[in-house]
C-alpha positions in Angstrom: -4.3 180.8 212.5 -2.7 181.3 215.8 -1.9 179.2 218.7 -4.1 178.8 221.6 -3.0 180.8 224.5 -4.9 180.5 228.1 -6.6 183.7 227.7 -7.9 181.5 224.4 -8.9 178.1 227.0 -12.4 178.9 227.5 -13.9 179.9 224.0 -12.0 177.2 222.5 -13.8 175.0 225.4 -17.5 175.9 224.4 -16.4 176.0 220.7 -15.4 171.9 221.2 -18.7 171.3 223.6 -21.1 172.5 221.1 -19.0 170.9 218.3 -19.5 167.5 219.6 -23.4 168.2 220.5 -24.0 168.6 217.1 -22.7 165.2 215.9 -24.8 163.1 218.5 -23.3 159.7 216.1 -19.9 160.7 216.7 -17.6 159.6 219.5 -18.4 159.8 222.9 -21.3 162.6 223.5 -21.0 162.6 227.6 -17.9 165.1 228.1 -18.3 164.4 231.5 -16.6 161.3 231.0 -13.6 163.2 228.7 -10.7 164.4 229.9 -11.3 168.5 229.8 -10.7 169.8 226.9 -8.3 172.2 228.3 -6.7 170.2 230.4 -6.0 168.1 227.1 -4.6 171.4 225.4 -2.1 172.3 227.9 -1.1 168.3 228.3 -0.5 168.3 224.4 1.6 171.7 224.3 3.8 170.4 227.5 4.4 167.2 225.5 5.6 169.0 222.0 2.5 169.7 220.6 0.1 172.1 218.9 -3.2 173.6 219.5 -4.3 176.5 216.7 -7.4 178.4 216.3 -8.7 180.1 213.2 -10.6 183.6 213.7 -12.7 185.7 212.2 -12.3 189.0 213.5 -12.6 188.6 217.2 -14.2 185.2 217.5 -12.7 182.2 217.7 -14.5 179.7 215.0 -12.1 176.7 214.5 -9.8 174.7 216.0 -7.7 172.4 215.8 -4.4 170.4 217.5 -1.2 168.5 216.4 0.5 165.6 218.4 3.7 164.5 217.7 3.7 160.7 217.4 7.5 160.3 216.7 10.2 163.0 214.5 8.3 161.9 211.4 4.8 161.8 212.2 2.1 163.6 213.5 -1.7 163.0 214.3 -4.5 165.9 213.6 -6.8 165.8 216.6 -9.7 167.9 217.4 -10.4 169.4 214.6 -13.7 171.6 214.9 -15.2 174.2 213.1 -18.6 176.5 214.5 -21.2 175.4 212.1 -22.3 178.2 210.9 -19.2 179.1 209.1 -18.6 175.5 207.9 -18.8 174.9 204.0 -17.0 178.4 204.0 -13.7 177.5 203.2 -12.4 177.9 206.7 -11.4 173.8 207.1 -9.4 174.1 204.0 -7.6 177.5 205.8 -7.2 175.5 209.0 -5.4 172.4 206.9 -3.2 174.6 204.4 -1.9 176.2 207.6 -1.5 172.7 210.0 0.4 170.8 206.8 2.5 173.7 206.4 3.5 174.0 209.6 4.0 170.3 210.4 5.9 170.4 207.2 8.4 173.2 208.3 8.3 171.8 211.3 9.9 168.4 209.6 7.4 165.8 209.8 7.0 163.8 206.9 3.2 162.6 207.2 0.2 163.4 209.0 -2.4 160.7 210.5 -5.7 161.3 211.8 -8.9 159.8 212.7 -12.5 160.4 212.4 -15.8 158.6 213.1 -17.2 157.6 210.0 -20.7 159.9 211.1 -18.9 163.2 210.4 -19.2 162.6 206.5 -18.2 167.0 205.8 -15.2 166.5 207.7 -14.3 163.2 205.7 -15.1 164.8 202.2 -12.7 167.7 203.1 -9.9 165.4 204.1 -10.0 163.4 200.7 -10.3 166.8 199.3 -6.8 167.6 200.6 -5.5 164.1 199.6 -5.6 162.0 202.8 -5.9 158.1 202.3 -8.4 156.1 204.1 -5.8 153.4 205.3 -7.9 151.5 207.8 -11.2 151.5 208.6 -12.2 150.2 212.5 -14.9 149.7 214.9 -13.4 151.8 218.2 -14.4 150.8 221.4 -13.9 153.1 224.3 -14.8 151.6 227.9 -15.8 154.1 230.5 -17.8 153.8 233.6 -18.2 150.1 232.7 -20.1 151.0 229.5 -18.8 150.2 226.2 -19.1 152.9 223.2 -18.3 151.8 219.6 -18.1 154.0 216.6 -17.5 153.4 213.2 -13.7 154.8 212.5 -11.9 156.0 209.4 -8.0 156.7 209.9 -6.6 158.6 207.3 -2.9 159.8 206.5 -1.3 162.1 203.6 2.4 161.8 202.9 3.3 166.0 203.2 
């Protein structure tokens, strides 16, 4: 695992595109109406947080951030993995690596959230230990159109 660079900005971008293709039940499908992905990266590294990707060999086939949400805390975003290399092992590389470094870095838990549609990314995370602790129906307005989706949050005390 390494952190993102710019050089990294625009295979991390068409890594994230097709990732959210593929999981047309998952939040918001029209990335037209997203902030831009690397636009989002920078944003998150200029306010104290983290953006890693996971290769293998040359390509870059996962990703994955870290916001801070206070000294104690902080939130897993974008986590994404190609799919051919998913059920590989490669999720469980990128988490080892992100609760090791948000330990060291002296956070004491990490949150995240994840639409209830991306069941292999929820079985990994109670594989690693992380406890559903709410379960919501998210609504995002955009372009005077309303999108729910079935949310899990999760947290594990590191």
């Amino acid at each position: 695992m390494q952190e993102i660079t710019n050089k990294d900005l625009l295979e991390v971008e068409q890594l994230y595109c097709k990732s959210i293709a593929q999981n047309p039940d998952g939040f918001i499908q029209r990335l037209d109406l997203l902030p831009n992905i690397k636009d989002f990266i920078l944003t998150t590294k200029k306010q104290g947080g983290n953006f890693f990707s996971l290769r293998l060999e040359e390509e870059i086939i996962g990703m994955c951030g870290l916001i801070k949400k206070d000294d104690l805390v902080v939130e897993l975003c974008k986590f994404h993995i190609k799919d051919i290399y998913q059920g590989r092992g490669f999720g469980g590389k990128m988490l080892d690596f992100v609760q090791e470094y948000a330990k060291i870095k002296g956070y004491k838990k990490l949150i995240l959230h994840v639409s209830k549609s991306q069941e292999r990314a929820i079985t990994l995370y109670k594989k690693y230990l992380f406890k559903i602790t709410s379960e919501e129906i998210c609504e995002v307005i955009l372009q005077e159109t309303i999108y729910t989706y079935p949310t899990l949050f999760m947290e594990k005390i590191l």
